[in-house]
N, C-alpha and C positions, 0 to 999 in steps of 0.2 A: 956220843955227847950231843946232848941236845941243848940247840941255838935258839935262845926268843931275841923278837924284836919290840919295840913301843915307841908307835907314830903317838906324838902327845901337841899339845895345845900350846907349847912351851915358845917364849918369843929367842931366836936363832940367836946363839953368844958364840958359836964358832964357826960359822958359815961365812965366808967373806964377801960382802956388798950386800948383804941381806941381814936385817936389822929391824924388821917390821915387827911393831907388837903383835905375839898373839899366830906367825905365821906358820908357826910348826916347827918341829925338832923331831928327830930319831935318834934310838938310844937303843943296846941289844944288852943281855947277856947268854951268858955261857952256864950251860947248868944250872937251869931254873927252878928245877925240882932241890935244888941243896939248899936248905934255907937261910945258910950264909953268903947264897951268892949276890953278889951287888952290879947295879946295873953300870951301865960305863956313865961315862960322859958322853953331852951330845957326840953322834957323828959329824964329821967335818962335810960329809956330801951329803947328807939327809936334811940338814935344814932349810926352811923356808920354801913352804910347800902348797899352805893352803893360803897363805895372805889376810889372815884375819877370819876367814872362812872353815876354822878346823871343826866347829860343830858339825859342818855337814858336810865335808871334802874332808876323808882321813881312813881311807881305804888301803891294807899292808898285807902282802902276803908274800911268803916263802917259800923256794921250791923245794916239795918232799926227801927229795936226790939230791941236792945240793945247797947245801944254809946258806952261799957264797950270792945268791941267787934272788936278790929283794927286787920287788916291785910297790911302788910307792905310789898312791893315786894323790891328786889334788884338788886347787881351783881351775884355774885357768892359766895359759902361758903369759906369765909377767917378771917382774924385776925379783916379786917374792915369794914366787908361785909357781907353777906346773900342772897342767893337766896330768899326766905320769909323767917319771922316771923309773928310770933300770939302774943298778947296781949286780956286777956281775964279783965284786971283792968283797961282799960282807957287809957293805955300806961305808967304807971306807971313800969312796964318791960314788955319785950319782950321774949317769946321762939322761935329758930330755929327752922324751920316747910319746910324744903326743899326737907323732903323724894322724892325721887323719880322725883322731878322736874327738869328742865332743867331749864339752869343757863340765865342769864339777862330777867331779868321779868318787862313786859311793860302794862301790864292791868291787873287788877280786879274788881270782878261784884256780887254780890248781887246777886242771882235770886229774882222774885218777892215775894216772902213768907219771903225770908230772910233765907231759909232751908239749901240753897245749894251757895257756892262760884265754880267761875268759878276763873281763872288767863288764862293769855298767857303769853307767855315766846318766844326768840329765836326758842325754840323749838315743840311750838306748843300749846294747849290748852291741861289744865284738870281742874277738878275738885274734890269736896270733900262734904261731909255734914259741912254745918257750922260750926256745934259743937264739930267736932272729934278733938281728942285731937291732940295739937302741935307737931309735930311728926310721926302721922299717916299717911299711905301711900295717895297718890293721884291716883285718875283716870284716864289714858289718854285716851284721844278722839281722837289721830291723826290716821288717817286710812293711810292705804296702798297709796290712791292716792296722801298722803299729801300735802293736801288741805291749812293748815296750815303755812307750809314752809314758810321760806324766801330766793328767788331765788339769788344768786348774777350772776350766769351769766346760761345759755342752749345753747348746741350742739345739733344737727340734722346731722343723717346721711347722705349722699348725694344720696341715692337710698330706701334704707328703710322706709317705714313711720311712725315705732315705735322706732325704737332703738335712742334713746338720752341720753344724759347724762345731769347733771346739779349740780351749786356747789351750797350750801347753809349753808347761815350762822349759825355756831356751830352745825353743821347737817353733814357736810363733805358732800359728792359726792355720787351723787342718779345718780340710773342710770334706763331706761326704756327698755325692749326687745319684750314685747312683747305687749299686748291690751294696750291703753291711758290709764294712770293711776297706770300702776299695776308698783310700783314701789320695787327697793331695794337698800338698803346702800352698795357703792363697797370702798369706804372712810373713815374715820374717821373727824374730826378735824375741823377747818374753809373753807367750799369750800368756792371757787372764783371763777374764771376765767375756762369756761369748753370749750375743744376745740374736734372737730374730724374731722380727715384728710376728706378732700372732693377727691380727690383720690380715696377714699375703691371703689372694687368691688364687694366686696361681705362682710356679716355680721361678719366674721370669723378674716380675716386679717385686722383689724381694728387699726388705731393708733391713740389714744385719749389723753389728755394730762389734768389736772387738776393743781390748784393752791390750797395752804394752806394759812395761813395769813403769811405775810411777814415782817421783822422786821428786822434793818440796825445792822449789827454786829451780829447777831443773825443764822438768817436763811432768801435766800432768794433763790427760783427755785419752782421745781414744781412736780409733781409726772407725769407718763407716763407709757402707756402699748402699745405694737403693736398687741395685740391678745384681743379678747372678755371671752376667756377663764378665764382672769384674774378678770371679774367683779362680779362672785358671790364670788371669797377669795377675804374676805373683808381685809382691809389693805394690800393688795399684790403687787401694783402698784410698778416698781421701780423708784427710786429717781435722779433727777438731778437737779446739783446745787451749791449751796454754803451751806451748813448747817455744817461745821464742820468738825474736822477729814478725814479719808483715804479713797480712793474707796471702796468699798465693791463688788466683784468679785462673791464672793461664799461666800454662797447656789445661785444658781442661779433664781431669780423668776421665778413665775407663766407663764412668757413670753417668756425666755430663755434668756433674756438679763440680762447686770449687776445692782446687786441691788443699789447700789448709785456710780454714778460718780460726781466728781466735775467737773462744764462742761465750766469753764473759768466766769463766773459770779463771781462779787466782791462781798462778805460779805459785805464789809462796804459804799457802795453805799447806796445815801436816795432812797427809795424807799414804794408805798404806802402800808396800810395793804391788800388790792388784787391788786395786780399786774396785770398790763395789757398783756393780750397774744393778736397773729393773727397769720391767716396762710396764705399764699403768695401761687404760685401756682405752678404746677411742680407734679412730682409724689414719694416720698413721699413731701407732700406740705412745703415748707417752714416754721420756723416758727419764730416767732420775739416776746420778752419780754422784758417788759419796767421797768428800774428802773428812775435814775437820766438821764440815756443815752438809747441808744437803740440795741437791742441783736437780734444778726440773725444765724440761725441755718440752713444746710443742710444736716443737719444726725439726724434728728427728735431728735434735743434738747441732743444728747450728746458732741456734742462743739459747744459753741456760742463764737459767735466774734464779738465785737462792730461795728455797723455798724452807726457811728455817731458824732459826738462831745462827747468826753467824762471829762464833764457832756455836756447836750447839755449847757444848759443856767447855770451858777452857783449863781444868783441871788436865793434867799430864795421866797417862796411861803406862806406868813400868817405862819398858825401855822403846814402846813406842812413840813417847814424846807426850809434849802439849800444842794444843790443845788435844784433847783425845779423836782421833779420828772415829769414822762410821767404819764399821767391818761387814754389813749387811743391810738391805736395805727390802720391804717388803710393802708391794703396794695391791689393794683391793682389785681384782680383775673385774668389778661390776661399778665400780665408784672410785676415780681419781680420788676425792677428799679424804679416802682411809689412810693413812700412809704410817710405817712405823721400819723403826731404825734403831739396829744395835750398835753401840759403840765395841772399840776394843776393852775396853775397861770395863766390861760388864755392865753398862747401863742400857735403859730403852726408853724411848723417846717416844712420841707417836701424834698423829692430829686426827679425827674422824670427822673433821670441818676443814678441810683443807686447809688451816691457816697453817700462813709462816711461822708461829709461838707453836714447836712442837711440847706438847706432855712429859713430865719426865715421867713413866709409871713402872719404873724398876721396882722390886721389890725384896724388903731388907731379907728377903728370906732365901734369895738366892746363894747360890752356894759359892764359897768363898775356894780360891786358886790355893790345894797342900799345901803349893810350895811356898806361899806366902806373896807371892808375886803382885804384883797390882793391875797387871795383865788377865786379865775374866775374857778372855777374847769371846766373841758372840759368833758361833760358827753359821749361821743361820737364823733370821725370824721370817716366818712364814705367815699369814693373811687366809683363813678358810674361806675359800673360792665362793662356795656357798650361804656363808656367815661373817656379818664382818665383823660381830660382838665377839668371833673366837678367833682368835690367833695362839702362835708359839716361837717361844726362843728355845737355842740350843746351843749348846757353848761347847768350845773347842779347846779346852783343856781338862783336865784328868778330874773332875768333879766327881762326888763320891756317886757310888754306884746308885741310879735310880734318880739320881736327879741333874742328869745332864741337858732335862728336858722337861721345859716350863711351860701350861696353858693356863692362860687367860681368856676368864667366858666375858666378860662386861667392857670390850675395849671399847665401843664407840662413847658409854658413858663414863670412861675414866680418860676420853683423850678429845672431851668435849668443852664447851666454853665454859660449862661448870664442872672441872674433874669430879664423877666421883672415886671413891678408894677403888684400885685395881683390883681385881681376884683373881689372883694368880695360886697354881695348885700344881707342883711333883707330878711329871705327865712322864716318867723313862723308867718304871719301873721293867724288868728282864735285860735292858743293858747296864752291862757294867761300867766300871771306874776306868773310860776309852772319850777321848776325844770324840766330837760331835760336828760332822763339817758342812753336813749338805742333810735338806729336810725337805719333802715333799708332802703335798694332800692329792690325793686322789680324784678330780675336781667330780668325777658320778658319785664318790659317797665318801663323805665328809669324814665319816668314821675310819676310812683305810689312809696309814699314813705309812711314811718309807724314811727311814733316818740312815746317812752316809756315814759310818765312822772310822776309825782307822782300824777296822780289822771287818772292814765288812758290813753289808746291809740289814738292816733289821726293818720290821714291818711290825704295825699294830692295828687292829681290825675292830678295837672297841676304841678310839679317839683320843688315842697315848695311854689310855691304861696302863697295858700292856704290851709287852712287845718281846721278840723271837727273831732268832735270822732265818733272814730271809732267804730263798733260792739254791738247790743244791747245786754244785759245782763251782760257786762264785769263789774266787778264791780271796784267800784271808790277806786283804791290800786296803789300803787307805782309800778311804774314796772320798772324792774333794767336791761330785757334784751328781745332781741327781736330777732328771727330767722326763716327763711322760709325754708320747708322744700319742695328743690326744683321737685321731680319728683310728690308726690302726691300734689302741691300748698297747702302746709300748714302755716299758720301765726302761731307761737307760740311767747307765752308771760312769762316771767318769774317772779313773781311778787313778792312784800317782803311783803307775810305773808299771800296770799292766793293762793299758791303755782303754777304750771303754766297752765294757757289754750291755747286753738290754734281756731281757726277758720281758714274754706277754701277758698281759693282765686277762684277769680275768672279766670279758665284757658280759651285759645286763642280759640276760634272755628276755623273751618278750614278755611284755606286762600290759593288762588291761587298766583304763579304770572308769569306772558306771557305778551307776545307781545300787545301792541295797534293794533286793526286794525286787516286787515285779512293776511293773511300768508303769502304772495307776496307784493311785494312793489319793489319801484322802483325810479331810478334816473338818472337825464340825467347828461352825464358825464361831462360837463362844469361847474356844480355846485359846484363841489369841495370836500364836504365833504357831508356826512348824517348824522342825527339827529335819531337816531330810539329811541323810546318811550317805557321804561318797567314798567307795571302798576300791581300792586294789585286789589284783589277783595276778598269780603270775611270778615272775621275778621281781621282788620289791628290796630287797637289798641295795636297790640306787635309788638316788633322787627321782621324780615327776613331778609333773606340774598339769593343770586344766582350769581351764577357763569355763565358768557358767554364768549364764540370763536366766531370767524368767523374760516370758511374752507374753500375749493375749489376743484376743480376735474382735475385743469391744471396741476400738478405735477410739472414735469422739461422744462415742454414744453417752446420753445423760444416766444416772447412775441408779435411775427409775426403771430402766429396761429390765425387763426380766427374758433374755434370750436364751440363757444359759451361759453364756461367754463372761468371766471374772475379769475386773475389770483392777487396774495399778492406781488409779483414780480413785474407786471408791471400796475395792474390795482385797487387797491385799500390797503391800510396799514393792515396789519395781528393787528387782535385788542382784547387782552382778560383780565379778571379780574375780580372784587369779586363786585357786587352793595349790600352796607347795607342798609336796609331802617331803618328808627326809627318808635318807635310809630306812628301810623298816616301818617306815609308818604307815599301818595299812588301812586306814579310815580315818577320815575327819566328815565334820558337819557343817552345815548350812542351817542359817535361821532366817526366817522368812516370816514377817510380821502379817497377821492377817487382821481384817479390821470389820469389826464387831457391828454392822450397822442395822437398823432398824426393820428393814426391808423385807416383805415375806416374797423373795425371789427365788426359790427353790435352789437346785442344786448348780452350781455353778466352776466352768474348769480355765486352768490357765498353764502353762508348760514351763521347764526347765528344764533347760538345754545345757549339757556338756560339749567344748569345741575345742579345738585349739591342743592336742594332749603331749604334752613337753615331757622332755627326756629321751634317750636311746630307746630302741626298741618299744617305746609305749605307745600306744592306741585304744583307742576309744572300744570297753566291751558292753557289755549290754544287759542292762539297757541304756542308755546316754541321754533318751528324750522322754521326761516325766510327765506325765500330764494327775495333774493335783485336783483334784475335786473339795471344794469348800461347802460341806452341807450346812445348808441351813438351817437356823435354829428359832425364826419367829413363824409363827402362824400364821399372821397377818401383822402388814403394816400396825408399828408401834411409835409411841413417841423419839423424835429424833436424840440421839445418844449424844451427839455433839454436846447437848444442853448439860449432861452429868458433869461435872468437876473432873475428876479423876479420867472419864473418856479424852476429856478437851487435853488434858495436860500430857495423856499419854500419846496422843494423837503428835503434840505438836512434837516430843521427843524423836517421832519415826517419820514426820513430814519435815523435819527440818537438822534433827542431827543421826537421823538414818542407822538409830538404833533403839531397842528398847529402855524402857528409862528403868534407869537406877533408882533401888525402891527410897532412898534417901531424898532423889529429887522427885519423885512422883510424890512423895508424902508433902515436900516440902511448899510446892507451886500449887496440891490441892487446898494441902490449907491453910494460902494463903489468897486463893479465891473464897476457900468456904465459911474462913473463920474471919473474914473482914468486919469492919463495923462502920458508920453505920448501916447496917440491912435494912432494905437489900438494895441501895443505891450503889453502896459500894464494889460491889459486883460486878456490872456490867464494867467498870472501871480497874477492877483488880484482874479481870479478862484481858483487855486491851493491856494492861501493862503488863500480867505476867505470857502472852504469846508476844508483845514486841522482845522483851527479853531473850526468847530465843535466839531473836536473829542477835541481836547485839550482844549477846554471851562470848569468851574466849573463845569456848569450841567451837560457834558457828562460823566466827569471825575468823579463825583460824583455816579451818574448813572449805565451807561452801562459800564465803565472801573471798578469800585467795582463790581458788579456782576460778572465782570471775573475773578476779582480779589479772591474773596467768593467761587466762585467754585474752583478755583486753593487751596485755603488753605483747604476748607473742603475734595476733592477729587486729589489732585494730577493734573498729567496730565495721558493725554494720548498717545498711542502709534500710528503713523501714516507710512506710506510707503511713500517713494521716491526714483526716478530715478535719481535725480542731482547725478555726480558723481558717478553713478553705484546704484545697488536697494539697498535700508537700511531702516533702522528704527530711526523715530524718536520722541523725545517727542513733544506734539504739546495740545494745551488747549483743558479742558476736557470738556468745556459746548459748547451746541449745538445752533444754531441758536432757535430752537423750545423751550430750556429752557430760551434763554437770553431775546428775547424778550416781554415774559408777566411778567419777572423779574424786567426788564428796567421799563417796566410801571408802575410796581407799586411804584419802589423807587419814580419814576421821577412823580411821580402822584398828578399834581395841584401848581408841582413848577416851577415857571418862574424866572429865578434870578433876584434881582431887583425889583420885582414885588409884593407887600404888603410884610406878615410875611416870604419871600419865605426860609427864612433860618429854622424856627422853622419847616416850614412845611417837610421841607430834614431831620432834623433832626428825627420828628417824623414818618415820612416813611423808614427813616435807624432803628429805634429800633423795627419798626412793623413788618420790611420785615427780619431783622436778626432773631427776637424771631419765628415767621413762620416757617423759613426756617431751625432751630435747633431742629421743631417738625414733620419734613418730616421724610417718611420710609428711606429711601435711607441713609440720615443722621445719624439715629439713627443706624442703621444698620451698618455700619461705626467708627460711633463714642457709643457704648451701652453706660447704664447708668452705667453697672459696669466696666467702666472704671472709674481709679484713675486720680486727676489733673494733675500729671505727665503723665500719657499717653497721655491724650487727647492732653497738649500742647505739648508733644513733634511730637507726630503724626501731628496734622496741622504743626509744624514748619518743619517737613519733608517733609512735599506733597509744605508748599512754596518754601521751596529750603536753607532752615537753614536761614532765613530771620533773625530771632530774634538774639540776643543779648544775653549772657547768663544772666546778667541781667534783662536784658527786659525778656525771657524765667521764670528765678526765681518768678521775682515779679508776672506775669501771673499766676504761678502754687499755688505761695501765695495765692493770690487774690481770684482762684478760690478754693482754699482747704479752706477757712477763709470765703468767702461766700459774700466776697464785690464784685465779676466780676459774674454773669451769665455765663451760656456757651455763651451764645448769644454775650455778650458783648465779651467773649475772641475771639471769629472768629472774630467777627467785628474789633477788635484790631489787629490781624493777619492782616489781608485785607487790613485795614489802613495802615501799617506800611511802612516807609517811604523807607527800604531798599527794601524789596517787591516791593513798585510801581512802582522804578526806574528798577528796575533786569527784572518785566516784562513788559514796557510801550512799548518795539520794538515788541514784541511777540504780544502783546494786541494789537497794531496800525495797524499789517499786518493781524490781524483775522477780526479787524473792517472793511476792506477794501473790505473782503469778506461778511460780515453782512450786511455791512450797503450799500454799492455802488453794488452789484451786490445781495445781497438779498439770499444768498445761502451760506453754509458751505463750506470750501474749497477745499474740496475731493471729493462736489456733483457733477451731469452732469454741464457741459462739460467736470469739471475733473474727473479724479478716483481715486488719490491719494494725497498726500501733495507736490507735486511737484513743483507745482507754489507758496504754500504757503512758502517752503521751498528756492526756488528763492528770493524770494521779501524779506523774511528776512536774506538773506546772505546780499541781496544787501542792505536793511537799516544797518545792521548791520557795513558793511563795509565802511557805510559812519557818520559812530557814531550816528546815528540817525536822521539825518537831511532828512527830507523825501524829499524837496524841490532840494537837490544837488542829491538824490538817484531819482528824476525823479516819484517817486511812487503815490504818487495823481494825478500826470498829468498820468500817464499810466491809472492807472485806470477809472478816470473821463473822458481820450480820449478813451476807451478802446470799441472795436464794441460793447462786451457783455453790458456793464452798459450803451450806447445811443440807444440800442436796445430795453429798456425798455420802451422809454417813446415816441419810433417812428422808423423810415426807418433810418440806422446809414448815 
């Protein structure tokens, strides 16, 4: 006769002192195969077992040889609860049999003889002789590598290829130092969330940060160490957060810092039971934790300050409450200000301007929870390392197959000050209808991605396309977290319940990148401009990067020479900057404006240089050093070209906005010299105003007047000599022709105003070229990190000339002590500032004059000193700035030097 049993969800009615809803019941029959047979009533010793926890504690098994013989797993030992019992009568009672077990227990097994009982639990597997008595100890099987575990999240050091940490459920925080495997407990309690600064440079100074379980009114923060010293005392980590009660100062940890500060986090925020962290970039790296809203720290988690809506959304999520908490949180590793965040309820949020008013840029096309649920939990959104316009979410419940995973190409303009519509597009086609828990990029090529889901790893090699499991032997387990570990390319995996593996990536073989062609090249100077071609070779499956100049050998020389040495002055645009390729991309070009002048100076060369060649494995092939030949195309000195309409206006496109002009504005600025009336007085007048225009155009103004503007706030001025008025000193702008101009290009790089997204594109070349230029030596050097936000803003508000407000001053020093402004963002704010640009637009107009119309700083030959620069701004000055009544464009545009450039004056 054969006996079933059924552990059920049933709240205990015959169990005495046990009453809790929902804590578990057992019930057997007899002859279960008869389809009249009926199940008993509860058992009197079977109930109350899991205490509310029967979804996930409700493990039953019977011995093969004797049905008298139940073993009953649970939660934990409490009033309605049990880690196991034993029943040796059929279930007729039950004894507590938890010695030595670890608490939520989810399998048990029979061996085949029926000798021996296995369970697993949270904590791992043991076992016992069938027969021992209820009570008797158990065996544990978990070894050192724990194999067993269940991961909820894994950190990887950013140099090391063993030291990690990880948090696991009722296991606390394991941490790894030395061989794969060999681990040890540095935690107690619920891990979570395990993070370590990408920063470290060595194994020593290390700042790691850990999660416990999290609970609203209770406790919510995390534990943190800045030293590895702290990882064999176990429980020694200090505490920040919200958990109650007063700082705790002294005894001082294991780290030297204070053992619990409360670090501005609300107790009473919903928040999940692990909490979301990420770390942002910087040195020490930022860091951000998620409850109902979103928390950013720049003193590694001892003050956080909402960096968000707070709550973001106050709408409830299912049966995670209201407001809806964050379940992920993903931040740009090249730019703080990218930040984006998924709730449990399936939304995303996000800002590509740092500000606190996150985006909501969900989109309705997401896929809704079978079951009906109002729970869309967001297993993952991830930031392409590479690209911050592309990011992805991935949701952690049973979404139909193919679309458990969502990319978005246009986030920075849909989570900008003016959203545009998100584009979002079905990126999980080859996984199925499987939870989605943990998402990785591949940070060498954008295109390889790795999604964690509950039956295993999947990988896509075209950019979510497509996707396939990934790695033979991995076996079919949940996996909750995924991290690469970047110097030795390690894939690790952190799984719940068969603790975590790694496999090695595949890294870049070497790659060249040079010139097309052979090393000489050449061009006849009526052409206009050149096209030069820079190609890869090698392994180009990864990202690279290189840097290029032009140079020359003509120095100061007047532009009459004819040595043969090409001159930036008057024979071709000084041209430099950064080419990234992507994956696969195995050419791009360079354009390089040459300039058409009147001059019979035969053949003439000048160089382009490749430096600098970024990426793994890349290096410079060959050829790297161009030398360009510009053949000439007059016979003899001709009349100067300057005088042509269409020369003059093209000229000023590539002397002042450092590209070729768009044929709308070349048509437009000619003829509006050529077609004036009356003729021909009008003329020399419709000259001066259409070259002052340049400079005070959007684009220039944007461009080449911020850069001045950017060196004035981060460096002051400078000191210059002049003889106006007897010899003195004076101050005079600090940036050089040599720094402005590959400055200029990069703001100005690919925007034409009017001309497609040309706004978004300014916008994302001001946050590219601010973040840059805040990681320069000179900068840093200047401005160190251990300066306080009151120094920094008071220093830049000094070098601009007390520009700011003391308001405007305040809020800035707020902003950046609270951790919602970057440095980046506060210069840029300085620079911007409206008293600033008016205080120096006379100053900035008479340097341009010398930039951009004569191609030289204004102390260089033919001057020595600022004395002409120091003229020209008495005399705009004196005429309140009217450059057109002060005569100053027309001087200089008739001026021998600036028609001497482009022919015979």
């Amino acid at each position: 006769m054969v006996t079933a049993y059924a552990a059920t969800s049933e709240t205990p009615t015959s169990t005495p002192g046990c009453t809790s809803s929902g804590s578990g019941a057992l019930r057997k029959q007899i002859d279960p195969f008869n389809l009249s047979a009926t199940w008993s009533t509860q058992l009197t010793g079977g109930g109350g077992f899991c205490d509310g926890q029967c979804d996930y504690d409700m493990p039953i098994a019977v011995n093969p040889n004797d049905p008298n013989e139940v073993y009953l797993g649970g939660n934990a030992r409490g009033g309605c609860a049990d880690g196991m019992k034993k029943s040796t009568n059929g279930g007729l009672s039950f004894t507590r049999d938890d010695n030595s077990l670890h608490a939520d227990s989810h399998a048990l097994v029979y061996d085949g003889a029926g000798t021996t009982i296995f369970t697993g639990n949270d904590g791992g597997v043991w076992k016992r002789s069938s027969s021992g008595n209820a009570g008797s100890a158990w065996t544990n099987l978990n070894k050192a590598s724990l194999n067993t575990l269940q991961f909820q999240g894994i950190a990887v050091h950013p140099l090391d290829r063993d030291l990690m940490i990880g948090g696991t459920q009722d296991n606390g925080t394991e941490y790894q130092q030395t061989s794969p495997g060999n681990w040890r407990n540095a935690e107690g309690g619920d891990g979570g969330y395990a993070l370590i600064d990408q920063s470290a440079t060595n194994t020593t100074n290390v700042t790691m940060y850990h999660t416990f379980y999290n609970f609203t009114g209770e406790q919510i923060g995390f534990d943190r160490t800045v030293n590895t010293a702290c990882l064999p005392l176990q429980d020694s980590w200090p505490t920040r957060g919200a958990f109650g009660g007063s700082n705790v100062l002294t005894p001082v940890p294991c780290d030297g810092t204070a053992a619990y500060l409360q670090n501005g986090i609300n107790i009473n925020d919903n928040v999940l039971f692990y909490a979301p962290m990420a770390l942002g970039p910087g040195a020490p790296n930022t860091l951000y934790f998620g409850t109902d809203r979103l928390y950013r720290s720049t003193d590694r988690g001892d003050t956080m300050t909402v960096a968000s809506q707070a709550p973001i959304n106050s709408a409830a999520c299912g049966s995670l409450g209201s407001p809806c908490p964050i379940s992920s949180i993903a931040i740009w590793p090249q730019g703080d200000n990218v930040r984006m965040v998924g709730l449990a309820g399936g939304q995303i949020w996000a800002t590509s301007t740092g500000s606190s008013t996150l985006v909501n840029i969900t989109s309705a096309s997401f896929p809704a929870n079978p079951n009906g649920s109002a729970n869309k939990f967001v297993g993952r959104v991830v930031i392409d390392p590479n690209n911050k316009n592309t990011a992805y979410v991935a949701f952690s419940f049973y979404a139909p197959a193919g679309q458990g995973i969502w990319k978005i190409t246009n986030l920075v303009a849909a989570s900008g000050t003016s959203p545009a519509a998100p584009i979002w597009n079905a990126a999980a086609n080859g996984i199925p209808s499987i939870p989605i828990n943990a998402l990785v990029i591949d940070p060498l090529n954008s295109n390889v991605l790795y999604a964690g889901t509950d039956i295993g790893v999947y990988s896509s090699t075209d950019g979510g396309a497509n996707w396939a499991p990934f790695g033979a032997g991995f076996p079919r387990v949940a996996v909750f977290d995924l991290a690469i570990q970047p110097s030795n390319r390690i894939l690790r995996a952190g799984t719940h319940g068969r603790g975590v593996w790694e496999i090695p990536l595949i890294s870049p073989g070497s790659s060249t990148v040079q010139f097309q062609g052979s090393s000489s090249q050449s061009i006849t100077e009526g052409q206009v401009s050149m096209t030069i071609t820079i190609t890869r070779s090698g392994d180009i499956s990864f990202p690279a990067s290189v840097n290029y100049a032009t140079s020359d050998n003509a120095g100061n020389n007047d532009c009459s020479v004819t040595n043969g040495a090409a001159s930036a002055r008057c024979d071709y645009i000084a041209t430099s900057g950064t080419l990234n390729f992507a994956a696969n991309e195995a050419a791009k070009n360079i354009l390089i404006p040459i300039v058409d002048d009147s001059y019979a100076e035969g053949p003439e060369t000048f160089s382009l240089t490749l430096s600098n060649p970024g990426g793994i494995n890349v290096s410079l092939g060959s050829p790297s050093v161009l030398t360009i030949t510009i053949n000439d195309n007059d016979g003899s000195n001709g009349p100067n070209q300057i005088d042509v309409s269409s020369f003059f206006v093209r000229q000023h496109y590539i002397d002042f906005l450092n590209r070729e002009a768009d044929s709308a504005g070349l048509s437009f600025w000619t003829n509006n010299i050529d077609n004036c009336t009356p003729k021909p007085s009008c003329t020399d007048l419709q000259r001066i105003n259409s070259s002052a225009a340049f400079f005070i155009s959007i684009e220039f103004q944007n461009t080449g007047y911020l850069v001045e503007r950017i060196y004035k706030v981060a460096f002051g001025s400078s000191t210059g000599n002049s003889t106006t008025g007897g010899a003195h000193t004076l101050q005079v702008p600090v940036v050089r022709l040599s720094e402005f101009l590959p400055d200029t290009q990069k703001i100005g790089q690919g925007v034409v105003v009017n001309v497609g997204d040309w706004q978004q594109q300014l916008e994302n070349n001001k946050q590219a070229f601010t973040e840059e230029f805040v990681t320069r030596s000179r900068f840093q050097t200047a401005f160190p990190l251990t300066m306080t936000a009151a120094q920094f803003v008071n220093t830049m508000n000094t070098n601009s000339g007390g520009a700011l407000s003391q308001s405007d001053r305040d809020n800035l020093v707020q902003a950046l002590t609270n951790g919602t402004m970057t440095r980046a963002q506060v210069l840029r704010a300085i620079a911007e500032n409206q008293t600033l640009y008016n205080a120096e637009f006379n100053r900035a107009f008479v340097l341009m004059q010398f930039f951009g119309y004569l191609r030289r700083n204004p102390n260089d030959f033919p001057d020595a000193d600022y004395t002409g620069f120091e003229f020209w701004l008495n005399k705009l000055n004196s005429f309140n700035g009217n450059f057109v009544a002060a005569e100053m464009v027309k001087a200089f545009i008739t001026s021998t030097e600036y028609r001497k450039r482009f022919g015979p004056a």
